[in-house]
C-alpha positions in Angstrom: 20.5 6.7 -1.4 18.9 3.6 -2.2 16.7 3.3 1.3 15.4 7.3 0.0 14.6 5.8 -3.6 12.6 3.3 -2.1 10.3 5.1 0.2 10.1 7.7 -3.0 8.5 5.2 -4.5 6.5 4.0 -2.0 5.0 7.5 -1.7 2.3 6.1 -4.3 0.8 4.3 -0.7 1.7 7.1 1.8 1.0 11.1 2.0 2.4 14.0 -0.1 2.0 17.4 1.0 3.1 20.2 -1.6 2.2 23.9 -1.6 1.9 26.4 -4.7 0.3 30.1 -4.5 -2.9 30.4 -6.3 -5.7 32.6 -6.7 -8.8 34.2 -4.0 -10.3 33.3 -0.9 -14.0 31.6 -0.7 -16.5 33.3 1.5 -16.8 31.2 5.1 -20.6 31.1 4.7 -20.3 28.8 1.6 -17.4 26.9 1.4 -18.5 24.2 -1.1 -20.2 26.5 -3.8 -18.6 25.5 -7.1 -16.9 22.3 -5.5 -19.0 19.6 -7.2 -17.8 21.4 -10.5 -14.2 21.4 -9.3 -14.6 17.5 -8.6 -16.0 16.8 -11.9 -12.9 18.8 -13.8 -10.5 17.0 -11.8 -11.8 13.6 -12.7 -12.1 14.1 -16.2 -8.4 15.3 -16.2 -7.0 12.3 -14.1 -9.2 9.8 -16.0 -11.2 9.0 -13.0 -15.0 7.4 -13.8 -16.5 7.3 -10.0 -15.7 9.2 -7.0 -17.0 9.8 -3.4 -16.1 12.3 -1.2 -17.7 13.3 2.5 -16.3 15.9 4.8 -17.5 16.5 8.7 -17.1 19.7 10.7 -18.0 19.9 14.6 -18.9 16.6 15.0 -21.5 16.8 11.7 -21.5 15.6 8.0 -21.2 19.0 6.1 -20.8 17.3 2.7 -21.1 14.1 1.1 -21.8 13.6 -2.8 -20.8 10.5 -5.0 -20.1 11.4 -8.7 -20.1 9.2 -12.0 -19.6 5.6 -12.4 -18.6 2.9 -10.3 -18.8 0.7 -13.5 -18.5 2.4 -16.4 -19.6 -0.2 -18.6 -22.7 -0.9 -17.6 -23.0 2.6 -16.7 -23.9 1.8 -12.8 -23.5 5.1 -10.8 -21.3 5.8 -7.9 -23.5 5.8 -4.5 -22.8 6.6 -0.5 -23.4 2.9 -0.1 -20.8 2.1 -3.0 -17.9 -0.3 -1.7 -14.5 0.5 -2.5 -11.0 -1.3 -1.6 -9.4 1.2 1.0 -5.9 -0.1 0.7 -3.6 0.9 3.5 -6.5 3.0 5.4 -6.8 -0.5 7.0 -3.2 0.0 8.6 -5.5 2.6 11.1 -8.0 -0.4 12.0 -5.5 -2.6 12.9 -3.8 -0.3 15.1 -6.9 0.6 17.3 -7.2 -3.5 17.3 -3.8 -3.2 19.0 -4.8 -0.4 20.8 -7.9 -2.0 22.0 -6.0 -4.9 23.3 -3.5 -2.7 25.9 -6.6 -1.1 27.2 -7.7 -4.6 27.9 -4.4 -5.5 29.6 -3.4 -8.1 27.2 -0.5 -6.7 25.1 2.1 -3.2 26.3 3.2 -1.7 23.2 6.5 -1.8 24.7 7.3 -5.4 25.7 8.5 -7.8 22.7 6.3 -9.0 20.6 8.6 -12.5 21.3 6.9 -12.8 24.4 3.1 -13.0 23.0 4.4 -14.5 20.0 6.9 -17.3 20.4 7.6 -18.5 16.7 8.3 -14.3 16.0 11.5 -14.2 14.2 13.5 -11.7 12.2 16.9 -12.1 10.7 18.4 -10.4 13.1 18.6 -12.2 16.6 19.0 -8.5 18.2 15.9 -7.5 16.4 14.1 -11.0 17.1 14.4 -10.1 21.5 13.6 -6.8 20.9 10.7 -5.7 18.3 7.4 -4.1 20.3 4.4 -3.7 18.4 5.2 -0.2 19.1 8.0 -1.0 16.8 5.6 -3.0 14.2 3.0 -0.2 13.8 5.6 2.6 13.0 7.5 0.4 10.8 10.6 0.7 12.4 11.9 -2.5 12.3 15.2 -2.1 10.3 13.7 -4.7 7.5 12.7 -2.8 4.4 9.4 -2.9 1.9 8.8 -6.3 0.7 6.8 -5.5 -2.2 7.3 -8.4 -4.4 7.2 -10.9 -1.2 3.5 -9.7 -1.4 2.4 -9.4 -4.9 4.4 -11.5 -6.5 4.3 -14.4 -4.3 0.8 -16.6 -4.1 1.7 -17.1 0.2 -0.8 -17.4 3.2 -0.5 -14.9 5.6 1.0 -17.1 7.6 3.7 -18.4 5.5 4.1 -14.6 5.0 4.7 -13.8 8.4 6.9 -17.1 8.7 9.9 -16.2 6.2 10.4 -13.0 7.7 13.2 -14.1 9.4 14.8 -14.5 6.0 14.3 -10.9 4.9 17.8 -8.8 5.6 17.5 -5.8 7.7 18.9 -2.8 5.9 18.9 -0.6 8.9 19.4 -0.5 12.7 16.2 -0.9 14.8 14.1 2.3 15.4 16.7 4.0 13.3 14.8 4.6 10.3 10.8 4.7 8.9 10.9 2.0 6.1 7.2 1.5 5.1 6.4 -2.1 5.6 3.5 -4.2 4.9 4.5 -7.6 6.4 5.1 -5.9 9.8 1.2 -5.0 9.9 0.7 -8.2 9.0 2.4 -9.7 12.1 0.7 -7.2 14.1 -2.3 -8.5 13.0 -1.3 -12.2 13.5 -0.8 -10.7 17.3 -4.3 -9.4 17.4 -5.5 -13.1 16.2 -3.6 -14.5 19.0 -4.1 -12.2 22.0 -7.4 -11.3 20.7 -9.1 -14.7 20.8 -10.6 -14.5 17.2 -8.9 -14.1 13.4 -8.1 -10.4 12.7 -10.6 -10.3 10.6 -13.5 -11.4 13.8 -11.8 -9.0 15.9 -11.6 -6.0 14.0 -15.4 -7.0 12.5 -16.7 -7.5 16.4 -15.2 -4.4 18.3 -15.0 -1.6 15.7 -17.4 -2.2 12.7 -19.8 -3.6 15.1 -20.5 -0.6 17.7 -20.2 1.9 14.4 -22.6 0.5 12.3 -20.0 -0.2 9.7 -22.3 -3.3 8.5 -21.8 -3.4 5.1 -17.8 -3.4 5.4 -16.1 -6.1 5.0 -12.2 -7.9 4.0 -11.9 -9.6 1.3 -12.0 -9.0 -2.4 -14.1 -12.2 -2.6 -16.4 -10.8 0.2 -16.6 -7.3 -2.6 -17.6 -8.6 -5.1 -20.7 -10.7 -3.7 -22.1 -7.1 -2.2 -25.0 -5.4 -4.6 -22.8 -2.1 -4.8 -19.2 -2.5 -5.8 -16.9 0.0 -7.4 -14.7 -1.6 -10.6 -11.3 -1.3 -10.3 -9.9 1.1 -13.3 -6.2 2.6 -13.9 -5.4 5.9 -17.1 -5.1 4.8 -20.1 -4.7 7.4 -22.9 -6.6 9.7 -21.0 -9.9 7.4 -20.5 -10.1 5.1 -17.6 -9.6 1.4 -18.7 -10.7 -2.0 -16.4 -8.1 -3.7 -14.7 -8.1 -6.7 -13.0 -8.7 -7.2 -8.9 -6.2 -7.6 -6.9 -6.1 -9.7 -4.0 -4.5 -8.5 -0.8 -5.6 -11.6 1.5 -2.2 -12.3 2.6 -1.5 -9.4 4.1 -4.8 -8.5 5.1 -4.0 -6.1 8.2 -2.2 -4.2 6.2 -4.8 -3.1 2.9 -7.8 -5.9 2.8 -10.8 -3.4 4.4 -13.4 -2.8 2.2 -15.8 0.3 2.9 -18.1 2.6 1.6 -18.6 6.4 2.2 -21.3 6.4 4.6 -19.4 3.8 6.8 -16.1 5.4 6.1 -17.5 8.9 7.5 -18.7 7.2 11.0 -14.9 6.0 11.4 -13.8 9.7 10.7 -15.9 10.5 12.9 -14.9 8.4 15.9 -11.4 9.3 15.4 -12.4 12.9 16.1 -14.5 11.9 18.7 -11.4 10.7 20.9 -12.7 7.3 20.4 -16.0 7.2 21.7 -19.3 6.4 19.9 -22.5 7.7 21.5 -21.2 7.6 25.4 -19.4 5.2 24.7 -15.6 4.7 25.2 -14.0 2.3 22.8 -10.7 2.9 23.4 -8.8 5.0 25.9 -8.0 8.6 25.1 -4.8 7.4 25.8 -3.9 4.9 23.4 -6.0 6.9 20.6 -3.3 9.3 21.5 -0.8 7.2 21.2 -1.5 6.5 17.4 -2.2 10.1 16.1 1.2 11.6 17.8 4.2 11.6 16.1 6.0 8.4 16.5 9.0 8.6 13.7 10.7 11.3 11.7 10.3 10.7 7.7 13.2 11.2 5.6 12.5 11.1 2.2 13.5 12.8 -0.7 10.0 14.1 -1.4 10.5 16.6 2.1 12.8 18.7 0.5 10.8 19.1 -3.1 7.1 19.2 -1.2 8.9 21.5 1.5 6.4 20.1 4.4 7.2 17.8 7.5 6.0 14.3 7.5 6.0 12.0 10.9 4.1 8.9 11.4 2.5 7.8 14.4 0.3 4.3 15.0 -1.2 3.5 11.6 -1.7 7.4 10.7 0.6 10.3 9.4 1.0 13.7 10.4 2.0 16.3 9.0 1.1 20.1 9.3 -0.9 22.0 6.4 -0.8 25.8 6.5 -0.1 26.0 10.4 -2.7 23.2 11.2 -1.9 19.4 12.3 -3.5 16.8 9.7 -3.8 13.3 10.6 -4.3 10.9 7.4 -3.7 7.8 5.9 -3.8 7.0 2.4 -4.6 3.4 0.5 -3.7 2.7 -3.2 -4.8 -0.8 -4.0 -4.7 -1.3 -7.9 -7.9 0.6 -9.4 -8.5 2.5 -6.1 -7.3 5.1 -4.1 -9.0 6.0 -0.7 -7.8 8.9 1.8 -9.2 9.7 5.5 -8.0 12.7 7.2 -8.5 15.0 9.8 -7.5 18.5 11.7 -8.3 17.4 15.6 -7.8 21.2 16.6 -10.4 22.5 13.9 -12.8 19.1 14.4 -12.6 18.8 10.2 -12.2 16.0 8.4 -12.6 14.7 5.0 -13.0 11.1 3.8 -12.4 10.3 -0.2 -13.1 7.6 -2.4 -12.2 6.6 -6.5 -12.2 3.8 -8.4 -8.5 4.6 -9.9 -5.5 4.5 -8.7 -3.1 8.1 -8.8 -3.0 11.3 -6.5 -6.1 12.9 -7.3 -7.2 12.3 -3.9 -4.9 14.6 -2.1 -6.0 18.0 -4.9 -9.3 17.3 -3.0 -7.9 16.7 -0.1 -6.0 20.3 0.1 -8.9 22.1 -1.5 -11.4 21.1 0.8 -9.0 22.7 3.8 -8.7 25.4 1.7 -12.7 25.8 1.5 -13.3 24.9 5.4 -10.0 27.0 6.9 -11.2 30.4 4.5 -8.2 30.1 3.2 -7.0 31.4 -0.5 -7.0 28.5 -3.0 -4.0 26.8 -4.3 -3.2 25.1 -7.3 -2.6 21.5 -5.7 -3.8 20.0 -9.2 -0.3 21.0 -10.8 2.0 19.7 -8.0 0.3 16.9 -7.6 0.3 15.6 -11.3 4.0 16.0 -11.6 4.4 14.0 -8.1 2.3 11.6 -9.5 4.8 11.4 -13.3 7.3 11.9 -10.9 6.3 8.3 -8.9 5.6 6.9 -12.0 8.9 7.4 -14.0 10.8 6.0 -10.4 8.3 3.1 -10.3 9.4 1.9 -13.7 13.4 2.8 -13.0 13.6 0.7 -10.5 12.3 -1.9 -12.1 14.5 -1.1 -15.3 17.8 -0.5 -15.2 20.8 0.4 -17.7 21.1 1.2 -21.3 21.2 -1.8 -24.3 25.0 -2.4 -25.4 24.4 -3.0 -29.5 25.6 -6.3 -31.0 25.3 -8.7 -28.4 24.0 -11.9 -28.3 23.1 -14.4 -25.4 25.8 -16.5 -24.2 23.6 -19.8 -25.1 20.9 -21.6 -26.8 17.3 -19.8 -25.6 16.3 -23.4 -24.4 19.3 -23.7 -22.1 17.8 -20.5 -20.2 14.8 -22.6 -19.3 14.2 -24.3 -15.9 13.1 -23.4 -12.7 14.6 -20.7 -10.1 14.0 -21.0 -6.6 14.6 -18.3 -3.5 14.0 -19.3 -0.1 11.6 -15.9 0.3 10.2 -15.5 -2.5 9.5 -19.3 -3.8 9.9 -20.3 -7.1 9.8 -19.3 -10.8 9.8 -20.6 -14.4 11.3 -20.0 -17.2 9.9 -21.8 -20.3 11.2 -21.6 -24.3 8.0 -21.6 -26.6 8.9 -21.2 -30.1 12.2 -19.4 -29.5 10.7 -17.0 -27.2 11.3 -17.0 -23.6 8.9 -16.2 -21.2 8.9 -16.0 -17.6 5.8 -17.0 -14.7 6.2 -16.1 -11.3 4.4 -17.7 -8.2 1.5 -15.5 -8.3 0.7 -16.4 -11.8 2.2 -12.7 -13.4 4.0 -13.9 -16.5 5.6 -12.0 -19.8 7.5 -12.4 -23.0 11.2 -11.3 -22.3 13.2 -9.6 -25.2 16.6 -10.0 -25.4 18.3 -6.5 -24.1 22.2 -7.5 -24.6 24.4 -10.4 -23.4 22.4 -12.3 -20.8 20.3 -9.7 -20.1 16.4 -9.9 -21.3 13.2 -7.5 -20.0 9.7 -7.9 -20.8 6.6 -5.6 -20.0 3.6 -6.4 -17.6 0.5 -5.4 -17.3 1.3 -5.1 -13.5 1.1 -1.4 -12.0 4.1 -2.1 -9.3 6.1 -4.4 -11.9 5.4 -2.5 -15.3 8.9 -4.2 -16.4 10.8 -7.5 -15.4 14.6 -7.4 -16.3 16.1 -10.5 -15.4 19.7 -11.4 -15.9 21.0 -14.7 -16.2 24.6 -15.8 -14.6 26.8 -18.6 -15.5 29.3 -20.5 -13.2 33.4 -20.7 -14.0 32.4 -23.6 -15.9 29.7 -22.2 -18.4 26.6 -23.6 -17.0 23.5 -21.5 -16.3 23.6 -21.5 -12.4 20.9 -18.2 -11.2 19.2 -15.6 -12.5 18.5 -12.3 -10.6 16.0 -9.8 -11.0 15.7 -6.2 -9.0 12.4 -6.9 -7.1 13.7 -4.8 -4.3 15.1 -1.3 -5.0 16.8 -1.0 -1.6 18.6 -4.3 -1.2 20.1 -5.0 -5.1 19.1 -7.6 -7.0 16.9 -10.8 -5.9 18.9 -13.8 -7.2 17.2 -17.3 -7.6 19.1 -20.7 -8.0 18.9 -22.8 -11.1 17.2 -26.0 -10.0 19.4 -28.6 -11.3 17.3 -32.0 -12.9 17.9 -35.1 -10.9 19.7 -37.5 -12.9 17.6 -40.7 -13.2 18.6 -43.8 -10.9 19.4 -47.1 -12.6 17.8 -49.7 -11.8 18.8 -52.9 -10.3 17.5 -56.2 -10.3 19.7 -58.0 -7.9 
């Protein structure tokens, strides 16, 4: 139960497929009359201020069209050339890497990664011997999301990929699909070493290079020193409201790609192609094969409400729409939402693009397959706004458990609670007592007021879309004294307890 919770909530990142009957057919000859209107209702009713959105058909661009503001302040309009974060899209890029690099001989996806990588560890010694980068890029690994390893913590990528031989396995290997970002991030450490070059070089040299992708790039540093960059916004009341840039360095090959639409539509493009640009072959129909088949069943909770099948190959989904095969991935990286996806059979494909972060992208998405295939039009805009509450509300739940108990107080002082907490994974954090108040910092520099909920139990709010609510519990040994707190960082493995620091007495000294 807990292992479906989780990848329910990761479903914010991944693809959701849903199907409700609607209204009339569109005539084949002009399948985007009225579709500029439709886009511009849909982001005023998802609080969406800049869009882009290109679709191909037979090898062509059939469509592409930017709409409102990629800063809304300074009232700067969306463009084709407008860069946009593109989140877990960049899980596809790293895959070809990989793929790019059995073509060349120098990795099978088959043999363990421990014998290209000899420092790869898990916490599982079985695990450790066995893992394939097959086994990385369909995150099969048996070790579960680590979503506040990453964005709480303020670690290297390397540090990253070092602790994850402390992170429990919560499944059997190549039992289960557990959506994992650190695994991508050791595949792309294994592109870095078999590659010759940083992931980052690599990826830049053999894929952005031969498709003109120029102005892409990796970094959020790298974004904003471009002269068209989309702002990073999030609902508010209705109206879209700034937020802050978030910084996915450390796990780069998993969600650092920037793009824009033009650049984004040439990738599409070379999927569809079977990997070749002009006459040239950049990969082998082979392994380009070998990442848009089916790899792993998904189980989730959402298969039975969206009634559609979900699989996941190398760094793409699939899943079938109406009797057709679409091949997708998704990004959500806080203030932006990307989506590339594709029918191979009907050579259609759509890329899209917003400066907010919610499911807007996928009632585009399905109308624009709706448009192309002559098929009758649905109302995806309903199902996908209560998947989207639906996320939401679990998002918070799992970070906010139980009902208050009236009456209680805390078992001591407020300034005995403060000190520092430490976990071997996930580092340190402080707990400080100003003017009565207690309030909590965590490695990457997230901090809040907690409230008192009852006994030793106090939650604060965040401004933080994956961490809206910090609830952390404090536990005291047999013989009163504050030994740990623990907080529920991970929804699938119970609660994340750190150890109370204890201050080093002071040493006498001694003049002897």
């Amino acid at each position: 139960m807990k292992q479906q919770k989780t990848i329910a909530i990761l479903s914010i990142c991944a693809l959701l497929t849903t199907a409700r009957a609607h209204t009339q057919g569109r005539p084949a000859s002009a399948p985007f009359e009225g579709f500029s209107e439709f886009a511009e209702q849909l982001m005023s009713q998802w609080a969406v201020p800049g869009l882009a959105v290109a679709v191909v058909r037979d090898g062509e661009v059939v469509y592409m069209r930017s709409f409102g503001y990629r800063d809304t302040e300074g009232k700067l309009p969306v463009t084709c050339r407008t860069l946009f974060p593109i989140g877990s899209a960049t899980k596809s890029f790293t895959a070809m890497a990989i793929g790019m690099l059995a073509d060349a001989g120098k990795l099978d996806l088959d043999t363990p990664v421990i014998e290209y990588m000899g420092d790869f560890r898990l916490y599982d010694e079985y695990a450790t011997l066995n893992v394939t980068p097959r086994d990385l890029l369909c995150h099969r690994t048996g070790v579960p999301p680590q979503t506040s390893l990453t964005l709480l913590s303020a670690m290297d990528r390397y540090e990253c990929y070092r602790r994850l031989r402390y992170l429990e396995p919560t499944s059997d290997l190549r039992s289960v699909f557990q959506y994992n970002n650190l695994m991508y991030t050791a595949a792309g450490i294994l592109v870095e070493r078999l590659g010759g070059s940083s992931w980052e070089e690599f990826v830049a040299e053999h894929i952005f290079k031969p498709l003109g992708m120029e102005r892409s790039n990796f970094s959020v540093a790298d974004l904003k020193k471009a002269d068209d960059f989309a702002q990073p916004y999030m609902a508010l009341d209705g109206k879209p409201a700034r937020v802050p840039f978030r910084s996915t360095d450390s796990i780069g090959p998993a969600g650092s790609i920037n793009s824009n639409l033009e650049e984004m539509t040439k990738w599409l493009l070379f999927n569809l192609n079977c990997g070749k640009v002009g006459d040239k072959q950049l990969i082998s129909r082979a392994s380009l094969a070998e990442m848009h088949n089916p790899q792993m069943v998904i189980r989730t909770p959402m298969c039975g409400y969206l009634k559609h099948l979900k699989l996941y190959g190398m760094g793409w989904f699939i899943s079938d729409y109406r009797g057709h095969r679409v091949i997708h991935h998704g990004g959500n990286v806080d203030g932006f939402s990307a989506l590339v996806s594709f029918m191979p059979e009907d050579k259609t494909g759509v890329v899209i693009l917003l400066n907010s972060t919610n499911f807007m992208f996928f009632v585009i998405e399905r109308n624009v397959y709706d448009r192309l295939l002559g098929l009758e039009e649905r109302d995806w805009n309903t199902d996908f706004k209560k998947a989207y509450a639906d996320a939401l509300k679990a998002l918070a739940a799992a970070h906010d458990k139980g009902e208050a108990i009236p009456g209680t107080t805390p078992s001591l002082p407020l300034a005995r609670y403060a000190g520092t907490y430490e976990h071997r994974v996930f580092d340190s954090i402080k707990v400080r007592n100003i003017n009565d108040k207690l309030t909590i910092e965590l490695p990457s520099g997230l901090r809040c007021e907690l409230e008192h909920f009852h006994f030793d139990l106090f939650k604060g709010k965040t401004s933080d879309f994956y961490f809206p609510v910090l609830q952390v519990r404090f536990h005291l040994d047999d013989d009163g004294a504050l030994s740990s707190l623990s907080m529920p960082l991970q929804p699938d493995g119970g609660d994340v307890v750190f150890k109370r620091v204890k201050k080093r007495k002071p040493v006498a000294a001694s003049f002897d």
